[in-house]
N, C-alpha and C positions, 0 to 999 in steps of 0.2 A: 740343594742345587745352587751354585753358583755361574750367575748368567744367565739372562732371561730372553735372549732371541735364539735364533734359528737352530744351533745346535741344543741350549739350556733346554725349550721348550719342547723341542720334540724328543729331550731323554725323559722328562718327566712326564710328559703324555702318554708312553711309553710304562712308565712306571706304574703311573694310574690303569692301564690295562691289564696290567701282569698283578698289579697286586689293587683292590677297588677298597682296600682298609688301610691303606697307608697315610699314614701325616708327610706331606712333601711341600716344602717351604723352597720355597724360590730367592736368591738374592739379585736385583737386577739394581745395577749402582745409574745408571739412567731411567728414563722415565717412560719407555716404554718394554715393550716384549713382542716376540715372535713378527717381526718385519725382516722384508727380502732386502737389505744390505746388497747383495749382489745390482739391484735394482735403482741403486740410488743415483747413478749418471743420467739416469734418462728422467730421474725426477730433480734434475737439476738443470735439463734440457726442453722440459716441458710437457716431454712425451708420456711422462704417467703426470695425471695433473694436481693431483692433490695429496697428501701423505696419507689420507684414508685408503688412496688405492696399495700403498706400501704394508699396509698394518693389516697381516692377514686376521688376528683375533687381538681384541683388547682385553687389557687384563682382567676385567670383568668376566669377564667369560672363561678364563679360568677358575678364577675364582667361585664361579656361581655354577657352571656347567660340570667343571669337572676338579673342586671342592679341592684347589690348593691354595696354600699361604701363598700372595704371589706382594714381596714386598719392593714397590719402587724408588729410585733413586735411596740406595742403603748398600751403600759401597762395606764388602767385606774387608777388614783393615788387620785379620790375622787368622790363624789358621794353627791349630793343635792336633797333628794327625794320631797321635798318641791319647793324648787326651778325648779325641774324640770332640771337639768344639771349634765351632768358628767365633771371632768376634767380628764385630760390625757396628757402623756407624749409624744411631737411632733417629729419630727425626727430630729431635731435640739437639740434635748434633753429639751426644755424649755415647760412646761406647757401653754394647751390650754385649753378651755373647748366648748361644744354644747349643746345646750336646745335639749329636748327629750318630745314624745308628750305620749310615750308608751317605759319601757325599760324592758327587758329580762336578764337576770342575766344564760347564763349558762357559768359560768366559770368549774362546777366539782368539785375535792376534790384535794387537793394536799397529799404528801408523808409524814406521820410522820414520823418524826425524832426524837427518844427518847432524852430527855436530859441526856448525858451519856458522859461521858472526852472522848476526839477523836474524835467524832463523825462529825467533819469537816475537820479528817485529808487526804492528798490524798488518793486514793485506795475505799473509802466510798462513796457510789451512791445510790444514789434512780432511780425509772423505772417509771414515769409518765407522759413523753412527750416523742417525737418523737427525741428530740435532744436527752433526754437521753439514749433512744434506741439506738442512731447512735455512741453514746461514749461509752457505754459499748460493742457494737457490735465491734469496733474500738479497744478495750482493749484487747476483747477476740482473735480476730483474731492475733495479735502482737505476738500473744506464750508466754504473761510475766505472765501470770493469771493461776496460777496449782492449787492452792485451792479459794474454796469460801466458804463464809459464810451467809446465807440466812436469817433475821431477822422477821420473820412470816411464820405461815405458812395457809397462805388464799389461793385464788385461785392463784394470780400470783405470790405468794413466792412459790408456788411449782409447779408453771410452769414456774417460770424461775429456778429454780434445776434441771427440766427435760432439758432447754434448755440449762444449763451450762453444766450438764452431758454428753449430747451429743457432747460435745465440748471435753473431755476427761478429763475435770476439776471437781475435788475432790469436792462434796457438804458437807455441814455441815448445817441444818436447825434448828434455834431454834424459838421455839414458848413459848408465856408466860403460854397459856392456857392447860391447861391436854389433849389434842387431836388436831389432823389436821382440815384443815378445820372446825374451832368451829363453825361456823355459822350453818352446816349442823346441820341436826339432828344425835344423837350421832350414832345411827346403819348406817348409813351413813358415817360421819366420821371412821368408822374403817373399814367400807370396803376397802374406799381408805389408811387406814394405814396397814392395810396387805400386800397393795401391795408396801408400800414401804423398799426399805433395811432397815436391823435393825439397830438400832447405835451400833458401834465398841465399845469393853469394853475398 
């Protein structure tokens, strides 16, 4: 299994059901497993208040409960679907590799980053793991963050404007597309843009 949250864990919990003599190794290249991701705006708002409330089971408790290899921060760094082998990064930092007799791929999506000058410069975050939740929440709290600026607007670019707003910090969202939420359907999309402030002239 590669990837240890939400999708990764519930295919291998899954696995351990259907089969209770299986060896199932987990690779999760961060450092936790199985937290609600979808949940991280409002742990950056205040509303969930600690990341204990985020971390439905620790990896403990796979490991101990339901008797998987569950290895953190061990970034997969290659892939033999022929061969049958992953390699990965050991905690020594040197590459290892293991034969696989079945593998799962749920890593998820990561954060686009337009290519745009600056775009790695400090103050610039993306919201896609738990770490990053725990640095912007960490940024927020500081008192240094009076405006922000929101690059989408999907479901969690405008639930993190709600969660920044609630902080007492200034939003500014822009999106490419002619409406919020474009994936909605458009009479859908404008319900939710009625309700939002209007931009300042």
């Amino acid at each position: 299994m590669i990837g240890g949250v939400a999708a990764g864990m519930s295919a291998a919990s899954r696995a351990r059901r259907l089969r209770p003599d299986v060896e199932i190794v987990v690779f999760e290249k961060g450092g936790d497993v199985s937290y609600s991701a979808c949940l991280l705006p409002y742990f950056v708002s205040g509303l969930i208040p600690s990341r204990e409330k985020l971390v439905q089971y620790e990896a403990d408790f796979f490991r101990n409960e339901r008797h998987m290899d569950i290895r953190l921060n061990t970034p997969v760094t290659a892939l033999d679907p022929v061969g049958r082998r992953v390699t990965f990064q050991g905690p020594d930092g040197g590459n290892a590799s293991l034969s696989f007799d079945a593998l799962v791929l749920g890593t998820g999506a990561v954060a686009v980053k337009p290519p745009l000058p600056g775009i790695d410069i400090p103050g610039v975050a993306t919201l896609r793991t738990l770490a990053d939740g725990e640095s912007l929440r960490e940024r927020v709290e500081s008192g240094g963050v009076g405006n922000a600026t929101i690059v989408g607007a999907g479901y969690i670019g405008l639930e993190m404007a709600e969660a920044l707003a609630s902080r007492g910090i200034t939003v500014t969202v822009i999106e490419l597309l002619p409406t919020v939420l474009p994936t909605f359907d458009p009479d859908m999309s404008e319900l939710v843009e009625r309700e939002l402030p209007a931009p300042s002239k």
